[in-house]
N, C-alpha and C positions, 0 to 999 in steps of 0.2 A: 264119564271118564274123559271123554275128548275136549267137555267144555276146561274139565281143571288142567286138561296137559295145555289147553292154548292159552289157559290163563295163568300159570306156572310160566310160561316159555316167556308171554310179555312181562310180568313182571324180572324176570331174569336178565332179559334186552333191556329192561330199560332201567337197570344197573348200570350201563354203561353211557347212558343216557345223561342220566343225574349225575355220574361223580363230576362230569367238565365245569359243575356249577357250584362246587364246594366255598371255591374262596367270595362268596357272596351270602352265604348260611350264618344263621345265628350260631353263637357259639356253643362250644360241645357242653353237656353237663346234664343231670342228673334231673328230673322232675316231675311231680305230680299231681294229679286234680282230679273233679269230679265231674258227670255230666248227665242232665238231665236225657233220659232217651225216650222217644215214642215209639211204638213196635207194632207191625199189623203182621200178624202172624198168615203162614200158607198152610194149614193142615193137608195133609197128606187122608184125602176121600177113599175111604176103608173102613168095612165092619169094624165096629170094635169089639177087642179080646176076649174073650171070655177068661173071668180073675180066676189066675193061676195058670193060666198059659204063656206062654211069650209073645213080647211083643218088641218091637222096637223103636217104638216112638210115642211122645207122649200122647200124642191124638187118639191109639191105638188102643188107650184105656178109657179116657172120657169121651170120648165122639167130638161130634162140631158143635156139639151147644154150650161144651165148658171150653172156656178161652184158658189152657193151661198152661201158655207162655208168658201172656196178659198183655196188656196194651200197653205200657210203660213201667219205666222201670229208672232205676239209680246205678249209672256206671262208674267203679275207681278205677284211677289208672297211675301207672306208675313207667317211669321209662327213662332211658338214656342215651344221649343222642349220642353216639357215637364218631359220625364225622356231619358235615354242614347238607349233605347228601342223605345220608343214613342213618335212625332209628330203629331201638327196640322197646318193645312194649308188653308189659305183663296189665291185665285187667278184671274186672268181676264186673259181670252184670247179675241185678238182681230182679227181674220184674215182677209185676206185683202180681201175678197169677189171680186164682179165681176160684170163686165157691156157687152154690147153687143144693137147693133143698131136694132131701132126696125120700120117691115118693115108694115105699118098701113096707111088707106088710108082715110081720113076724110076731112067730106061736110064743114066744118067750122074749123076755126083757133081759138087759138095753136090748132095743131096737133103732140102728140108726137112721138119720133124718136129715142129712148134710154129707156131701161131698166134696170135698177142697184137694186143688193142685198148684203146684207151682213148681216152676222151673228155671235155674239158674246157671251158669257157667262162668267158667274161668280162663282166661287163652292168652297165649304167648302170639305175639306177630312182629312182624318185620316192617318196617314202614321206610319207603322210598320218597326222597323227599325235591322237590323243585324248589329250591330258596332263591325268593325275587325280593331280598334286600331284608323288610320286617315282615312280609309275607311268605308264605308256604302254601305250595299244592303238594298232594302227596297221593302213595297209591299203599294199603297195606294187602297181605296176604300171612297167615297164620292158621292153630290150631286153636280149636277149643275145646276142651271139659269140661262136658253140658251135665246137670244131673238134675233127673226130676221126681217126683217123688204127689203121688195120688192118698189119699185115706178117704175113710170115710169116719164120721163122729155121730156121737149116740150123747146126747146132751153136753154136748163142748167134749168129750173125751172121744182118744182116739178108740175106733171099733177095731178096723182093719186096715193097713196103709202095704202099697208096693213101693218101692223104690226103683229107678232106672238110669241109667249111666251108657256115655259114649262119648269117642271122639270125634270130632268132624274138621273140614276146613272153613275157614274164613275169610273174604275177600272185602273191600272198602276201597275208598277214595274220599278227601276232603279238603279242605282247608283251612290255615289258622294263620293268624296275626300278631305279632310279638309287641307288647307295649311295656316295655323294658323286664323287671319278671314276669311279667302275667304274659299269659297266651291264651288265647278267646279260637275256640275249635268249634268246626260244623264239619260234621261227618255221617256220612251213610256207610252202612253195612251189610250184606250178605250174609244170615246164618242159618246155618244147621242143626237142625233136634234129632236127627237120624232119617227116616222120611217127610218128617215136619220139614219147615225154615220159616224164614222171618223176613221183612224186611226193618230194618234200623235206623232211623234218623236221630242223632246227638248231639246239643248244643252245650258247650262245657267251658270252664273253666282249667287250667294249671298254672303251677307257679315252679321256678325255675328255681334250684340252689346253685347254680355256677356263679 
């Protein structure tokens, strides 16, 4: 709680940081792209659930041996810069999550023999901008809509599957470069699965309708 009040409080300060440098910002307008991302997940070290109890994080169902964030993944984005200072940004990430054979021994058929997760989200942020001409640094903070979702399969069908949902916050910093519509983005990210997180590196394209 005190790390997100002192990370709330700077990105706030330094709203007023960034608007002095407005009249040097790309221009305002509408844009969207895609971006490759890599992901090394921080599981949250805890027994896993027993199915049909609660849990709150996807780690909570598979352990540490299935990667059910995954290691990369395909980010859209979509956003509007609103002043040469300040953006907003809606996004989805989807990473490629993770299966692994599952070793289970049952009096009757199907009997499954595979277990697969994956986990995706979707989040609104704020993005605060440093415009140094065709360059940008920037700082974002936002929510996201994480939902993840475990089963288990019994010859490619599904046997048994959970579903899990939450909202979290998100934090980032990056930069990108403007070469007339195209803009070329490197950014790291901060996220949250509930007691999971992530860490996020993105190299992406967007293209600008203004």
């Amino acid at each position: 709680m005190k790390r997100s009040l002192v990370l709330s409080a700077t990105f706030f300060c330094s709203t007023m940081l960034f608007a002095v440098h407005e009249a040097h910002a790309a221009e305002r307008g509408w844009y969207a792209g895609a971006a490759f991302s890599s992901i090394s997940p921080d599981y949250f070290r805890e027994s896993v659930a027993v199915i049909g109890t609660a849990a709150d994080s996807p780690s909570r169902y598979t352990g540490q041996d299935l990667d059910s964030i995954g290691p990369h993944g395909l980010k859209l984005v979509a956003g509007y810069r609103a002043f040469g200072w300040l953006a907003f940004e809606a996004d989805y990430l989807g990473p490629s999550g993770d299966s692994a054979p599952l070793e289970v021994v049952c009096a009757t058929a199907p009997c499954p023999n595979r277990i697969r997760a994956q986990t995706s989200n979707a989040s609104l942020s704020a993005l605060l901008l440093w415009p140094l001409e065709k360059f940008d640094l920037f700082a974002r903070a936002g929510v996201t809509r994480w939902k993840f979702r475990v089963e288990t399969l019994a010859d490619g069908a599904t046997y048994w599957s959970q579903d899990l949902s939450d909202t979290d916050q998100k934090f980032g910093a990056g930069a990108q470069v403007h070469i007339k519509k195209i803009t070329a983005r490197l950014e790291y990210e901060r996220l949250r699965f509930g007691r999971d997180a992530a860490d996020s590196w993105s190299l992406g394209l967007a293209w600008s309708f203004r």
